[in-house]
N, C-alpha and C positions, 0 to 999 in steps of 0.2 A: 467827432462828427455827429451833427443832429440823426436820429432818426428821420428814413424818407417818408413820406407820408403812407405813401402803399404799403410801410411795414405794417404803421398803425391799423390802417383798413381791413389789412390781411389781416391780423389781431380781434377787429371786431365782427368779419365774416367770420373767423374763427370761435368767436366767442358766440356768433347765431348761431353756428354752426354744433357745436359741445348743450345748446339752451336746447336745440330743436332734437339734437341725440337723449340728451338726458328725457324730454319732454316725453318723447316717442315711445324709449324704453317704461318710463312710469306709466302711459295709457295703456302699453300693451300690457303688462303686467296686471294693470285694475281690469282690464275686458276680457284677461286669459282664459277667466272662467264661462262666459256667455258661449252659450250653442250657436249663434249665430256669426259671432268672430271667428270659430273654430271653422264653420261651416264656409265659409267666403274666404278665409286665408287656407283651408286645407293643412291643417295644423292641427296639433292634439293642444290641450289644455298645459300638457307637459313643454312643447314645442314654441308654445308661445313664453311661456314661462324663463326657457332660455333664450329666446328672443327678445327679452324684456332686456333681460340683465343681462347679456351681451352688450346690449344698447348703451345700457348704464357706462359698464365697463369701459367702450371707446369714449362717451361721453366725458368721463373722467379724466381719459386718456388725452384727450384734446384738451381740452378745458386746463389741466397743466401743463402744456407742451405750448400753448396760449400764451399764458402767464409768463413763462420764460423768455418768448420772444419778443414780448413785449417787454423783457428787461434787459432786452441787449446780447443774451447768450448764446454765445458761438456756435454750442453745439444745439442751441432750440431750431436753428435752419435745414438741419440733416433729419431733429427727430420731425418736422411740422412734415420734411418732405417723405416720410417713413408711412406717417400720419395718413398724408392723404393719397398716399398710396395702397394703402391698408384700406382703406374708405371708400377708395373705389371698386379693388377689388371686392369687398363684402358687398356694396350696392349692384355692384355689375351678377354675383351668383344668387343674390336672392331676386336680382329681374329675371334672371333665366330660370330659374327655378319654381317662382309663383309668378303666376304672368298675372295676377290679381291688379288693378288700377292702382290701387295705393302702394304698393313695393315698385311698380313700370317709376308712377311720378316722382318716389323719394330718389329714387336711384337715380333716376335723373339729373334730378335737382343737387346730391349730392354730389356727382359726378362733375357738372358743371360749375360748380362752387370748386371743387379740387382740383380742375384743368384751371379755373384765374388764380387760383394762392400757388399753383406751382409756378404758371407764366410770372407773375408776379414778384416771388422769391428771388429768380434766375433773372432780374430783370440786370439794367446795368447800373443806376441807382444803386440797386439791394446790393451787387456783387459787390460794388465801392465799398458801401456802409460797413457788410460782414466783415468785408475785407481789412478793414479799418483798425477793425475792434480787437 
């Protein structure tokens, strides 16, 4: 059975999605050290620094969980749905936690990215396809 197309979409949200974590983590790490990033996120220098590579980390994380499911595997449908599970709970404790503009909109933004690849996943399309394979 062809791939639905939603898989592949799901695949390239996913792969903005791994571009804009990896992004994220590499700027917070370069501004770690400014007084005034520390000053407006309420973070130590240390804080940002695991912020950064945290980042990285899921970025990675996604970014192969991507690639799998864009090659048809079984089990890439459980880790994508683990993924953005994981995705939103970190964007949901760092809204409540820095109520700063920039952590309010990623979380957002991330949240609503991960509420369509889940609908999506679970659609009846996807379930056929999975189901298929």
């Amino acid at each position: 059975m062809k791939r639905p197309g939603v898989i592949t979409f799901i695949g390239v949200i996913m792969l903005l999605q791994a571009t804009l974590t990896l992004v994220g983590g590499i700027v917070v790490l370069a501004l770690s050290t400014q007084d005034r990033i520390m000053e407006q996120t309420s973070l130590s220098s240390t804080e940002l620094v695991t912020s950064g590579v945290v980042s990285l980390i899921i970025g990675g994380i996604v970014l192969l969980v991507t690639l799998a499911l864009l090659g048809g595997s079984k089990g890439a449908r459980i880790l994508v749905t683990i993924v953005q599970v994981l995705a939103v709970a970190v964007a949901s404790w760092s809204m409540f936690t820095h109520h700063s503009s920039a952590f309010l909109f990623q979380g957002l933004l991330t949240t609503a990215i991960a509420i369509f690849v889940l609908w999506a996943l679970y659609n009846e399309r996807s379930d056929a396809y999975f189901e298929a394979r």
